[in-house]
C-alpha positions, 0 to 999 in steps of 0.5 A: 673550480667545483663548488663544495656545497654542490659536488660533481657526481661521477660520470655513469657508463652511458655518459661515457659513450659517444651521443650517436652511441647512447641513441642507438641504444634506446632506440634498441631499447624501445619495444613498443614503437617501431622506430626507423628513419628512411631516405628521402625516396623512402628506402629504410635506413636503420631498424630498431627492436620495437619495428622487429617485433611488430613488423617481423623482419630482421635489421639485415632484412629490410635496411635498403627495402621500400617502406611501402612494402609494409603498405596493404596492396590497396594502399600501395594501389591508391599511392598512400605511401608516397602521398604519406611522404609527400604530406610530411615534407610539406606540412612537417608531419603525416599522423594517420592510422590504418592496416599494414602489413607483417613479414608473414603476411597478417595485417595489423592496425597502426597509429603511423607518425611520420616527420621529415629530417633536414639537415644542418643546412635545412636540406631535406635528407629524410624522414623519420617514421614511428608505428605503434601496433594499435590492434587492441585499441582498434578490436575494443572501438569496433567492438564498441561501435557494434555494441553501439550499434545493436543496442541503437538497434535495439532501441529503434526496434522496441514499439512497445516502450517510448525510449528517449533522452532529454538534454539537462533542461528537459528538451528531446535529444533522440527518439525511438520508433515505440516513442513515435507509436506510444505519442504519435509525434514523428522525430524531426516534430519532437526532437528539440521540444520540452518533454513536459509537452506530453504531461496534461495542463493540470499537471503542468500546473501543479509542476508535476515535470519539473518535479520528475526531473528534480527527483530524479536528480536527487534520488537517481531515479524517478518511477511514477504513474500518471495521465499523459497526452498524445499528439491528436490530444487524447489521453493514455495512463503512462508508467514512466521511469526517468533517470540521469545520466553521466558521461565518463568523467561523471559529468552530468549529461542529461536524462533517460526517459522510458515510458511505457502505455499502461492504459488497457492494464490501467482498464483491465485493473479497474475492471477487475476492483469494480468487478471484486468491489461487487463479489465482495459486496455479493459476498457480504450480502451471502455471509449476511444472508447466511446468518439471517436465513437461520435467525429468521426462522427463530425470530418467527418463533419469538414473534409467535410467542409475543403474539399469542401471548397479546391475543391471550391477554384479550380474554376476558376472566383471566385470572392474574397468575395467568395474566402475569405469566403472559405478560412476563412472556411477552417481556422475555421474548422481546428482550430475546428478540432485540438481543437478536437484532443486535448481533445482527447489527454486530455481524454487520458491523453496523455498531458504534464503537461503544465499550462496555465493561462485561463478561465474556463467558455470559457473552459466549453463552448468550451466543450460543444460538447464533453460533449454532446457526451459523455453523449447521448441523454437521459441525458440533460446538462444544464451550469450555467456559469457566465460572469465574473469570474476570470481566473485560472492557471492551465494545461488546458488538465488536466483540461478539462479531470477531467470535463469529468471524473466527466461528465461521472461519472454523467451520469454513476450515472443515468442509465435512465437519467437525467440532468447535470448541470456544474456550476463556482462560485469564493469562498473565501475558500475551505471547510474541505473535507474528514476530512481535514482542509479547507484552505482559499484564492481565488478559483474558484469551478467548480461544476457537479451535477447530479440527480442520485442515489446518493452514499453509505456512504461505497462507497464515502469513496472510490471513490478517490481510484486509480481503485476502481468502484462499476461499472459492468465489462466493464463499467469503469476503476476506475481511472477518479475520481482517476485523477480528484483528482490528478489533483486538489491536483497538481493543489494546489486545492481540490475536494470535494462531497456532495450526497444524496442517490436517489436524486443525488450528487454534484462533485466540483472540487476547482482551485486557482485563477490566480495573478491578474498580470499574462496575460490569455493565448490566443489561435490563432484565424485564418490565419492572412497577414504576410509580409516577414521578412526584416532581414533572420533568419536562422533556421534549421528544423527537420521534418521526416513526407516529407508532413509536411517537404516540408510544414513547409520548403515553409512556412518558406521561405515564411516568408522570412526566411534562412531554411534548412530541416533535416529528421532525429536526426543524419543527423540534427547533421551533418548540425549543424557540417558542420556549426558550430552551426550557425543557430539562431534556430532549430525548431524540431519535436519530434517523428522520428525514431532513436534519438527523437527531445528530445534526439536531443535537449539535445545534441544541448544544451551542445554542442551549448548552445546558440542557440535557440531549439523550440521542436514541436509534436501533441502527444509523449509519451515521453511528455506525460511522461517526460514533455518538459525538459526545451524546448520551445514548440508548439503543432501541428497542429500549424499556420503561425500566430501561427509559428510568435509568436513562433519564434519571427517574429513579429519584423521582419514582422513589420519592413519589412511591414513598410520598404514595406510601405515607398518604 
């Protein structure tokens, strides 16, 4: 009886056909195997479509035929189809692959299963054969195994790279004959051992190996540099790459290791800095060299005046108009002459970082014979300056050598002359430059613009570039335009360049302007009349130049002060002992022999914190380097009026000039 939760379904048309009937057609149905049985001597007995197809013989041709026909003659020589039947009957099963043969004669290659059939008294009456054309598989293993090949191959040949593969814990799988050339270990010698054998006993130390593979794992790539040993112990600079690897399925598998020797580039490359390290400094000296050629021939001048001016003072009956005319002569051309050394100084790059609040057009024009020495005579200089224009706070040294830089670079861009033209204007906004946003606010924007041949779009990309010059050898350094852009970026400006090719080009160097509350700073204009101080300072002076020493000490007695003179750090220390600290200020050069006057100054704040350090030099690279620490400064040469302001004095000049006055 059916069960009515579970109904019969109805019989399909294969269910009505005979079991022997429903097999003979699927096995008419399979076109991808051929399928057939033969008889226990190996004569074929059925024939499906899939053995048609591949095999090329018609059912009515090959049903009674020997199966070994399909063998290669070879094969039927070597008796494989007979010892095919002979494996499956004793072993239950023959698997194999190899070539066989079509009806038109081509070969093919197989995937061959053959079973033996018993019948049901277990008697062996057969055996039942499947074949499957296989040819695709086989062209892509040959050709995988080719490719294999060539690049095994290829990886044998290759002397001039170390290619190698290394287990997940680091040790040598395989290696390569530009491995045995770079490292000089032969491969039954290396292969087993931990890579980390070629890395040199500090960088073991510091774990550098495990560092490689570690990144390399995280990142999917290590690239790096270094020193790495050989097999006789010397050393070579190695370019190393190091990468994971991973099997089919994405497993993990171990690591490819490249090493190339880089020791002669390495050699080259260093040669080649020492070599430009040189020019460049050879091209310094030039560029210096260049600027003091023409300064000298000025600075003789000033000096001739000083002295004939000196040598006139010694007449005797000089009348007082002359006597002050030679004097004020005297103090002019020296205050020209320090204005000069400082932007020698400037030029140098020799200068503290020292901002002052000043005046740009009165800084252009007083540079106005530098500039012209600087650029010769067949380059004319033209200033567009306006009277009024607000003050800028800026370091004024650093300033002066970013316009002599972009005056250079201007003449440098008209080999046969031209004309500069140096012009100041105040902007309410910088301009977006160099793909940077602009910013707004109130700036004064210095301009150079030449008439030169302008600048390649490939080159002004470059031109900020420390030590980048299009430049012939010994005609620039690559760093003035460098240091006219640091200068701007500290200064909280920008420099900008506008250029056209073959018709000149425009460097503005762009400065914040000052608060409109900050004083300009104001250089010292001559010697002026200064009175005795009624109240004596007492004031410790460390000078080792004797000249300056016996100066410094005459003048500050003269200005009525209490002084005593120390030539050197350790003997100003034993005058500071001996009283306790009890000076109101010490007034110190900066460069002498043994312990400078910043090393000085820096033992006297901690050990008499209250008393008063005024540090004093014309050039020290410690300044030039490290800045004041702190310290108050003045700059050498320095005046009597100058050396007032300094220390103080004015209150104390007043008060005896007026106390003079009364009596």
């Amino acid at each position: 009886m059916n069960d009515p939760t579970h109904p019969t379904p109805p019989t399909s048309a294969l269910q009505a056909l005979a079991a022997d009937r429903r097999f003979e057609l699927m096995l008419r149905a399979i076109k991808d195997y051929a399928i057939f049985l033969l008889d226990k001597d190996g004569y074929i007995v059925s024939w499906n479509t899939g053995a048609q197809r591949f095999k090329g013989y018609t059912a009515a041709e090959i049903i009674g035929q020997h199966f070994s026909r399909f063998y290669t003659e070879e094969d039927r020589r070597d008796g494989l189809p007979q010892r095919a039947l002979r494996t499956a009957a004793e072993t239950g099963l023959y698997e194999a692959e190899g070539w066989r043969v079509r009806k038109d004669g081509t070969r093919f290659w197989t995937s061959v299963v053959i079973d033996p059939v018993y019948d049901d008294h277990g008697t062996l009456i057969g055996y039942a054969k499947v074949t499957r054309d296989i040819g695709d598989k086989k062209r892509a293993q040959e050709e995988l195994f080719a490719a294999e090949q060539r690049f095994r191959l290829l990886v044998q040949g290759v002397r001039d790279y170390a290619i190698f593969m290394l287990d997940p814990d680091g040790r040598i799988t395989n290696w390569n004959a530009g491995a045995q050339a770079i490292k000089g270990y032969l491969a039954h010698e290396i292969i087993g051992e931990h890579f980390s054998r070629f890395y040199t006993p500090e960088d073991r130390e510091r774990g550098e190996p495990q560092r490689a593979i570690a990144t390399a794992m995280r990142d999917g790539r290590f690239l790096g540099e270094g020193w790495r040993l050989r097999k006789d112990g010397t050393r070579f600079w190695a370019s190393v790459v190091i990468d994971p690897i991973r099997d089919e399925r994405g497993n993990f598998i171990g690591f490819a290791k490249i090493t190339r020797d880089m020791t002669e580039r390495r050699e080259a490359q260093l040669a080649l800095d020492r070599s430009r390290d040189a020019l460049n400094q050879a091209q310094k000296m030039e560029a210096i060299g260049r600027i003091t050629g023409g300064v000298a021939h000025d600075f003789n001048n000033l000096l001739t005046i000083i002295r004939s001016s000196a040598e006139l003072l010694r007449r005797p009956g000089l009348s007082d108009e002359k006597r002050n005319r030679y004097i004020n002569a005297i103090s002019d051309t020296a205050a020209k002459a320090a204005q000069l050394t400082r932007q020698l100084l400037a030029f140098a790059r020799k200068q503290p970082l020292m901002p002052e609040v000043f005046q740009v057009t009165g800084r252009l024009r007083g540079m106005e014979q530098i500039i012209r020495t600087s650029i010769g005579s067949p380059v004319k200089l033209r200033f567009e300056l306006p009277e009024v224009i607000r003050a800028v706070e800026a370091d004024p040294n650093q300033f002066e050598t970013a316009i002599l830089n972009m005056v250079i670079n201007a003449r440098d861009a008209m080999p046969r002359g031209g004309q500069i033209t140096i012009s100041a204007r105040q902007v309410d906004h910088i301009p977006p430059l160099r793909s940077h946003a602009g910013a707004s606010g109130d700036f004064i924007a210095i301009s150079v613009k030449d008439t030169g041949t302008g600048i390649e779009p490939a080159t002004l990309r470059r031109i900020f570039e420390p030590f980048f010059t299009t430049k012939a050898v010994n005609k620039g350094t690559g760093l003035g335009l460098s240091q006219a852009y640091g200068f701007a970026k500290q200064s909280g400006g920008e420099i900008g360049v506008q250029t056209l090719m073959g018709a000149g080009s425009t460097f503005t160097l762009f400065l914040p302007c000052a608060r409109a509350d900050v004083a300009i700073t104001q250089d010292a204009e001559g010697l002026v009349a200064i009175e005795a101080s009624a109240k004596p300072l007492s004031v410790l002076l460390v000078e080792d130049n004797e000249t300056v020493g016996r100066f410094a000490l005459g003048l500050l007695h003269e200005l009525g002060l209490t002084a005593h003179w120390a030539t050197d750090g350790q003997s100003a220390l034993s005058l500071l002992n001996a009283r306790n600290g009890r000076f109101d200020l010490m007034f110190s050069d900066v460069v002498m022999p043994g312990m400078n006057g910043i090393e000085l100054a820096s033992v006297v704040r901690k050990r008499w914190p209250d008393l008063r350090v005024v540090l004093t030099s014309g050039y020290s690279h410690v300044l030039a380097e490290q800045g004041t620490h702190g310290f108050e400064f003045m700059a050498k040469p320095y005046s009597a009026e100058s050396l007032v302001k300094m220390l103080g004095l004015e209150d104390h000049a007043d008060s005896h000039a007026a106390g003079s006055a009364r009596s």
